[in-house]
ZATI-264266 format. One record per residue: residue in three letters; x, y, z of N, C-alpha, C in turn. Coordinates in steps of 0.2 Angstrom, whole numbers, padded with zeros to 4 digits, always signed. Each point is the difference from the previous one (the first is absolute). Layout:
! ZATI-264266
ALAXYZXYZXYZ;...
//
This chain:
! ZATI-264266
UNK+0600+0465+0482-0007+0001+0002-0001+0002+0007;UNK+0007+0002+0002-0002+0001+0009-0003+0005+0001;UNK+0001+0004-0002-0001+0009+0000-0009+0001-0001;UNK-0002-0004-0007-0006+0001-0001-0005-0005+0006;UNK+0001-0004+0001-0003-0005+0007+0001+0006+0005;UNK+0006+0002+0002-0001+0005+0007-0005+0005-0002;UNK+0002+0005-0006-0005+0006-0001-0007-0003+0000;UNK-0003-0005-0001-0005-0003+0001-0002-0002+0007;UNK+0002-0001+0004-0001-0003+0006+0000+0007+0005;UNK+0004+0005-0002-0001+0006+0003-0006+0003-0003;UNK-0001+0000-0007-0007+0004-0001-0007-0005+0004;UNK+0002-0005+0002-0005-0005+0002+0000+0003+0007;UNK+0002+0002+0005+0002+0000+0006-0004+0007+0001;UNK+0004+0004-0005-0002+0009+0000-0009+0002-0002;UNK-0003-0005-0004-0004+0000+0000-0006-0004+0003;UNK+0003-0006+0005-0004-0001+0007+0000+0005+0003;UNK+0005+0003+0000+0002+0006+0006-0005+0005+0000;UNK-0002+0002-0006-0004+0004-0003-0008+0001+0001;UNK-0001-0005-0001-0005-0002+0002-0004+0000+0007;UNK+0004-0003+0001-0002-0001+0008+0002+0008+0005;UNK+0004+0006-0002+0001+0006+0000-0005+0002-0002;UNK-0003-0001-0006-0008+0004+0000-0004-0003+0005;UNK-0002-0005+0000-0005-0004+0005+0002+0006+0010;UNK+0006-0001+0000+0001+0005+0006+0000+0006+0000;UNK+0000+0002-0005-0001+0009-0002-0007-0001-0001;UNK-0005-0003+0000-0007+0000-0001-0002-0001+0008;UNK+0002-0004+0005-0002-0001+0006+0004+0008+0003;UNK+0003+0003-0002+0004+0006+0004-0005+0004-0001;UNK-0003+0001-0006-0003+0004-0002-0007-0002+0003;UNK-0002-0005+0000-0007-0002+0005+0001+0003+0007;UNK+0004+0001+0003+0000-0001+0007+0002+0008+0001;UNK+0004+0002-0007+0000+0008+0002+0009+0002+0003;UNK+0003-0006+0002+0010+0001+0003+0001+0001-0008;UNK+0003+0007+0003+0006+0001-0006+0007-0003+0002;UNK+0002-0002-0004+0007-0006+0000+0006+0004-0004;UNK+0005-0001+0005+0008+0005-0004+0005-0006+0001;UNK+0000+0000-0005+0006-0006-0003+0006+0005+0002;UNK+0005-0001+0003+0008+0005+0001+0005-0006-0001;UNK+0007+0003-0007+0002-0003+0000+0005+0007-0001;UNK+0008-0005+0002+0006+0002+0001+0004-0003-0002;UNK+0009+0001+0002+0004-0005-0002+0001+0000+0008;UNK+0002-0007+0004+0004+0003+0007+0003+0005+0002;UNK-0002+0001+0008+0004+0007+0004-0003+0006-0003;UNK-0005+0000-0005-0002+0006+0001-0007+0005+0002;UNK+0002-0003+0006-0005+0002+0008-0008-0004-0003;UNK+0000-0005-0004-0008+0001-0001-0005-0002+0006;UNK+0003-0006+0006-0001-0001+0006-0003+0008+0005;UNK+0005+0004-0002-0001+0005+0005-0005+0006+0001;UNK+0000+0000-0008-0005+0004-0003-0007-0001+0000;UNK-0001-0010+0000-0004-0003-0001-0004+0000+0009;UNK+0005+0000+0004+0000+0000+0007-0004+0006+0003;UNK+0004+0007-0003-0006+0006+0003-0005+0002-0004;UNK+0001-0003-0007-0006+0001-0005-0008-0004+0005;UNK+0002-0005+0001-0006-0003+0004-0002+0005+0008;UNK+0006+0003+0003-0001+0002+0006-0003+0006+0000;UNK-0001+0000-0007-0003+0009-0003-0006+0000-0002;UNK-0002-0007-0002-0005+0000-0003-0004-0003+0003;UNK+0000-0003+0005-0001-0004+0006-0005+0004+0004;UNK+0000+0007+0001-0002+0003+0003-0006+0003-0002;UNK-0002-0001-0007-0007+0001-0004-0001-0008-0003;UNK+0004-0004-0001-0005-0002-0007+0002-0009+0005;UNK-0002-0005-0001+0002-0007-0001+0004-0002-0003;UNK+0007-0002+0000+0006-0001-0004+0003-0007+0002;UNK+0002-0003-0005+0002-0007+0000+0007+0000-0004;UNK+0005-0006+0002+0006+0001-0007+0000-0009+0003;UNK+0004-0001-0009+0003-0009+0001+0006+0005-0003;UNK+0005-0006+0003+0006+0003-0001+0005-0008-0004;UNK+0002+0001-0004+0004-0005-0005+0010+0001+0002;UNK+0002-0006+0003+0004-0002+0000+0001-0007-0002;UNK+0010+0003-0001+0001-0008-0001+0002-0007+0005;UNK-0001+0004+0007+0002-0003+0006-0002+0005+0008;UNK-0003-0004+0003+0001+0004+0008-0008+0004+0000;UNK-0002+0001+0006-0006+0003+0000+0002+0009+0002;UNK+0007+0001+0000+0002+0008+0004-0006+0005-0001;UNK+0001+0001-0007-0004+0006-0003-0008+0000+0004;UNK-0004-0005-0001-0004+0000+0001-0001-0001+0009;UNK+0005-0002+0004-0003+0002+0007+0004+0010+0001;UNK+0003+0001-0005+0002+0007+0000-0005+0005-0002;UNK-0003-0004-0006-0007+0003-0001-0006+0000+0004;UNK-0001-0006+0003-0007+0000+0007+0004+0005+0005;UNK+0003+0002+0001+0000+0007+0006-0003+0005-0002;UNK-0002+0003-0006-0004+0004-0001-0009-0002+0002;UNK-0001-0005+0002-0007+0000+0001-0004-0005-0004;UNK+0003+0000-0007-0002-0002-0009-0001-0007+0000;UNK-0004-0002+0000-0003-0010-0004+0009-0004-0003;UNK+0002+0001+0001+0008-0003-0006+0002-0006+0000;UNK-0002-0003-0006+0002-0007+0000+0008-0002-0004;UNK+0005-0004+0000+0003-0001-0005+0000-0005-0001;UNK+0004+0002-0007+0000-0006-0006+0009-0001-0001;UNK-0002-0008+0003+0010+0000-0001-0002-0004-0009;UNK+0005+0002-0005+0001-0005-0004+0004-0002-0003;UNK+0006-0003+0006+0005-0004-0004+0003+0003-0004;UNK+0003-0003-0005+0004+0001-0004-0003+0004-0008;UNK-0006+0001+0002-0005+0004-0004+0003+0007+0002;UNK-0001+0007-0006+0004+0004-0002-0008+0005+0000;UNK-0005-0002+0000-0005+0005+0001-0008-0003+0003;UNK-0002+0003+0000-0008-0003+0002-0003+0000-0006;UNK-0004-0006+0001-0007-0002-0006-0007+0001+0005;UNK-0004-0001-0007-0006+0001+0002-0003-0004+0006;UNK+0004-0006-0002-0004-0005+0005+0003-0001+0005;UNK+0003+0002+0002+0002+0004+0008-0002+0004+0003;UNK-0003+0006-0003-0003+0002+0001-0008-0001+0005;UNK-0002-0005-0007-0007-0002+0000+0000-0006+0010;UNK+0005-0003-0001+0001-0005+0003+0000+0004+0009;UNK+0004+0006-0002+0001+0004+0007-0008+0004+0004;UNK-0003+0001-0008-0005+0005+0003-0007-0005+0002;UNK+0002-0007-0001-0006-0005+0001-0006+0001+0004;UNK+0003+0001+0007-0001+0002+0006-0001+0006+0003;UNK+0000+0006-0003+0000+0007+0001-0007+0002-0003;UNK-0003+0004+0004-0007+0006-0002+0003+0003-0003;UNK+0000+0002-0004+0000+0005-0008-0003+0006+0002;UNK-0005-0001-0001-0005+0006+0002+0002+0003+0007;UNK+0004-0002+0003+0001+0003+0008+0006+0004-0003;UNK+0003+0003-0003+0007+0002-0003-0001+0004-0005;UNK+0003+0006+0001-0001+0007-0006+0008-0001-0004;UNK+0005-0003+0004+0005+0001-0004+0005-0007+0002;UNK+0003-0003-0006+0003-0004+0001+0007+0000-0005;UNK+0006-0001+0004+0005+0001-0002+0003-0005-0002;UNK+0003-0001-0005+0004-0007-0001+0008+0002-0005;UNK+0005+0000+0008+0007-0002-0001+0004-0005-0003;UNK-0001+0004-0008+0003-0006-0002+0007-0004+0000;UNK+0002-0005-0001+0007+0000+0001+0006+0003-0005;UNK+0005+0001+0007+0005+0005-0004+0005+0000-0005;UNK-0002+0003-0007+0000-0004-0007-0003+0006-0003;UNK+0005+0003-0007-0004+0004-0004+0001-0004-0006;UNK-0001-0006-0001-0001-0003-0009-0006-0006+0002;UNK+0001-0005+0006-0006-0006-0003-0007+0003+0004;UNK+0001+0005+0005-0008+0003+0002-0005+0004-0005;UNK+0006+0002-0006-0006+0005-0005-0003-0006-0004;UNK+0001-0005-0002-0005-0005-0004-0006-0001+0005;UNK+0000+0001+0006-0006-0004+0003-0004+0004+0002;UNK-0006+0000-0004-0007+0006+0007-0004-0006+0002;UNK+0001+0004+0007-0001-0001+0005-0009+0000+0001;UNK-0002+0006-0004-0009-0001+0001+0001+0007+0003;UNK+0007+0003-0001-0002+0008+0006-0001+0006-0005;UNK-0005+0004+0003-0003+0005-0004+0006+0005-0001;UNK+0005+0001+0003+0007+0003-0001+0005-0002+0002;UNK+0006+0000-0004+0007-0002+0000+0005+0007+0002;UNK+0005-0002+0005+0004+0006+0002+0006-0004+0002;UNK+0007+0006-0002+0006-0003-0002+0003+0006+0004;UNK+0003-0005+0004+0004+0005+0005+0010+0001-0003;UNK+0002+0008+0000+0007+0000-0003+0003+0002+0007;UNK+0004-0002+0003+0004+0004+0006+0005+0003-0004;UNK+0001+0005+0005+0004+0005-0003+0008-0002+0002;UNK+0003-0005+0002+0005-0003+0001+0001-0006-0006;UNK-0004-0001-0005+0001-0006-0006+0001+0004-0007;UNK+0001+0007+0001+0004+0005-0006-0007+0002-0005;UNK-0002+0003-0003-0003+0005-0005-0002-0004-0006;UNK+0007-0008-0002-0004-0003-0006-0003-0004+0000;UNK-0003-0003+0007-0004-0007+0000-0006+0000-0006;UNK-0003+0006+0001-0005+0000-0007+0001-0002-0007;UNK+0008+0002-0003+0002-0001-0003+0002-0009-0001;UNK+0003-0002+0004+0001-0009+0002-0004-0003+0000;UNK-0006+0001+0004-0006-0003+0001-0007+0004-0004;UNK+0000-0001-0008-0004+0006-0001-0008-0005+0001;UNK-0002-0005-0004-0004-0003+0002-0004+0001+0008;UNK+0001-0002+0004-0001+0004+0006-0004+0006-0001;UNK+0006+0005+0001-0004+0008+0000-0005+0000-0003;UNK+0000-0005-0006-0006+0003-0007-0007-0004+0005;UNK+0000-0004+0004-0006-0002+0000+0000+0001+0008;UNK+0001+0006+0002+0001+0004+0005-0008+0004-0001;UNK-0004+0002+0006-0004+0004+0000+0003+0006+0004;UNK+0005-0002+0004+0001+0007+0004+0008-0004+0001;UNK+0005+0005+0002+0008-0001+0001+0001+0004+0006;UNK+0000-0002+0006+0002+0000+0006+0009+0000+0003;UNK+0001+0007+0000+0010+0001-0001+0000+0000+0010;UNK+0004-0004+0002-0001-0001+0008+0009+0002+0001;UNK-0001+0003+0008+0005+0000+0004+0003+0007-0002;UNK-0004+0004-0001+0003+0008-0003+0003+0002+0005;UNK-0001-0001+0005+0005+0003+0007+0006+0000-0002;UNK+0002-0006-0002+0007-0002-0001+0001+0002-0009;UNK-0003+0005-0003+0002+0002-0008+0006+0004-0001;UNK+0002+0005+0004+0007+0002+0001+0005-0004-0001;UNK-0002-0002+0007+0009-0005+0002-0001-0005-0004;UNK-0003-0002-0005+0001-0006-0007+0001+0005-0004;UNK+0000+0004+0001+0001+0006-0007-0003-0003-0006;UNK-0009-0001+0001-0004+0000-0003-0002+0005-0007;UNK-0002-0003-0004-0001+0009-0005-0008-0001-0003;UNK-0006+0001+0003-0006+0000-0001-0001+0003-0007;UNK+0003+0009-0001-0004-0001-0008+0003-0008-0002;UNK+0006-0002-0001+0001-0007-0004-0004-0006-0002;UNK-0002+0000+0007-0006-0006+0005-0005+0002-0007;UNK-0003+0005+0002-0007+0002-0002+0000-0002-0008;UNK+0008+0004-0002-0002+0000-0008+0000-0009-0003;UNK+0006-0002+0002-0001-0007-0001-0006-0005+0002;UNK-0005+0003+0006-0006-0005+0002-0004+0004-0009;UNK-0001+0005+0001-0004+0002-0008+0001-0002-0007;UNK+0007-0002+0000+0002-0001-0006-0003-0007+0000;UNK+0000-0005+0005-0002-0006-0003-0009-0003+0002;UNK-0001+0008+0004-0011-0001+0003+0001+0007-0001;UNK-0001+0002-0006-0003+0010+0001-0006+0002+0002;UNK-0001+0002+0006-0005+0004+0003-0001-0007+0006;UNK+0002-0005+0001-0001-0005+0007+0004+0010+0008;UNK-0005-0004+0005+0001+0005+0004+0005-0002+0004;UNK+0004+0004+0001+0007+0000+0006+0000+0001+0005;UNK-0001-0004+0007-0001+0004+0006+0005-0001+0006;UNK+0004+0004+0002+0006+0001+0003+0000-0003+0009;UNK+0002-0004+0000-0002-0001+0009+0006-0003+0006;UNK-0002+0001+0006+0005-0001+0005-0005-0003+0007;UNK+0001-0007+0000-0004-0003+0004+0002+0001+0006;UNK+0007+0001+0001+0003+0002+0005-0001+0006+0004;UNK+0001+0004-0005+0000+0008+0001-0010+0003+0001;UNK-0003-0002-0004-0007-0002-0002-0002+0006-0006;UNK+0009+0003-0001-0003+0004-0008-0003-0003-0007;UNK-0005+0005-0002-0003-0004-0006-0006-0005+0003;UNK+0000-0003+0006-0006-0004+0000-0007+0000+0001;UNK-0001+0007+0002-0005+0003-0001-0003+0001-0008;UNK+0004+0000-0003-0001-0001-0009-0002-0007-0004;UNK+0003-0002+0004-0001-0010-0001-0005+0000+0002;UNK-0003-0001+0006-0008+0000+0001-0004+0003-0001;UNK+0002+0008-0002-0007+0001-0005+0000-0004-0009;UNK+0008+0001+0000-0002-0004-0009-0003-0007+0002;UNK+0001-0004+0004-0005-0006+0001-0006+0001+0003;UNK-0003+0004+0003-0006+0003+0002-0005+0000-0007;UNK+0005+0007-0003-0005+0003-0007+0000-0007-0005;UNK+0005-0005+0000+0002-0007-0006-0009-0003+0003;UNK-0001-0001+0004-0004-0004+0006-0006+0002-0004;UNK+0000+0007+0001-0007+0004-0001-0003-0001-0008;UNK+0007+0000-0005-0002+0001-0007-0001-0007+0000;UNK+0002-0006+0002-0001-0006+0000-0009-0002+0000;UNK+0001+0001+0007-0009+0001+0001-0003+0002-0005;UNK-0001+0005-0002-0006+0005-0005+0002-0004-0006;UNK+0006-0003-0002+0000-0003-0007-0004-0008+0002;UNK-0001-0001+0006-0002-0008+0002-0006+0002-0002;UNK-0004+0005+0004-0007+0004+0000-0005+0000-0007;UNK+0008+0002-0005-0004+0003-0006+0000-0008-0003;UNK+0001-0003+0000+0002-0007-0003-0006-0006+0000;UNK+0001+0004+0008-0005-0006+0002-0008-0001-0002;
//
């Protein structure tokens, strides 16, 4: 009877979680911050991407990130050089972020003072796809040094991807990358999810990344507008 007890205590959990994920998708939606759940496996730059994503956007709009680790505050004082609100979240021997980390983190923050708010999930492509977070978009970053079938490994993921972010294309050659491969595989298991190619280093592709999160922003809005 152990199996059925656990699959019951995780649907219990999964369903707090849930809940309390709409209650924050409702207060996002009041206040108007579009929120970007980013999830990865480790090492695949989601820090660095996240780091000029904010330095880019920093420049038009109010932008904020919580960053989830399992230890150490690095990322987040490597994030506060950009200028950006960055709080983190250590959590131990926890494998992703929940909703009430979340809730717990933004207690104390103006909502309303904030157009964009990023949240770094921990690095992990299986326990972070069970949990929403309340974000009006999810994005899954592939580096192009982790090979063409992570799609195929981790299909779950990709499918509950709104946009797939392939990072470090600088370096796509010398890993003797193969993009048709990448692409046909991210389609095969989300057909039609959009692919955007980027070098946070290099800064190719990121002018791409900020309009697809611009225009995401914008249709976000008007679907708040018509709703409302």
């Amino acid at each position: 009877m152990a199996n059925p007890r656990l699959l019951e205590i995780r649907q219990g959990v999964l369903s707090k979680n849930d809940r309390l994920a709409a209650e924050l998708r409702g207060r996002f939606v009041q206040a108007g911050v579009f929120v970007i759940n980013l999830l990865s496996s480790p090492g695949a730059g989601k820090t660095r991407l996240l780091e000029e994503t904010l330095r880019l956007l920093g420049q038009r709009y109010r932008v904020a990130a919580l960053v989830g680790d399992l230890a150490t505050d690095n990322d987040a004082r490597r994030l506060a050089r950009s200028g950006a609100l960055v709080r983190q979240i250590v959590t131990g021997d926890l494998c992703h972020l929940e909703a009430d980390m979340i809730e717990h983190q933004l207690a104390d923050w103006d909502l309303n003072a904030l157009d964009f708010l990023f949240i770094e999930n921990v690095g992990n492509l299986v326990c972070p796809t069970s949990y929403d977070l309340g974000e009006a978009a999810r994005v899954v970053l592939l580096a192009v040094t982790e090979g063409e079938d992570k799609p195929l490994k981790y299909p779950a993921t990709f499918v509950s991807a709104d946009g797939v972010v392939v990072t470090k294309i600088d370096i796509a050659s010398a890993v003797e990358f193969d993009q048709v491969a990448a692409d046909a595989n991210i389609q095969s298991v989300h057909p039609g999810v959009p692919v955007l190619y980027t070098s946070a280093r290099s800064g190719a592709g990121m002018d791409t990344w900020i309009a697809w999160l611009e225009a995401r922003r914008n249709s976000w809005q008007l679907l708040g507008q018509a709703s409302a």
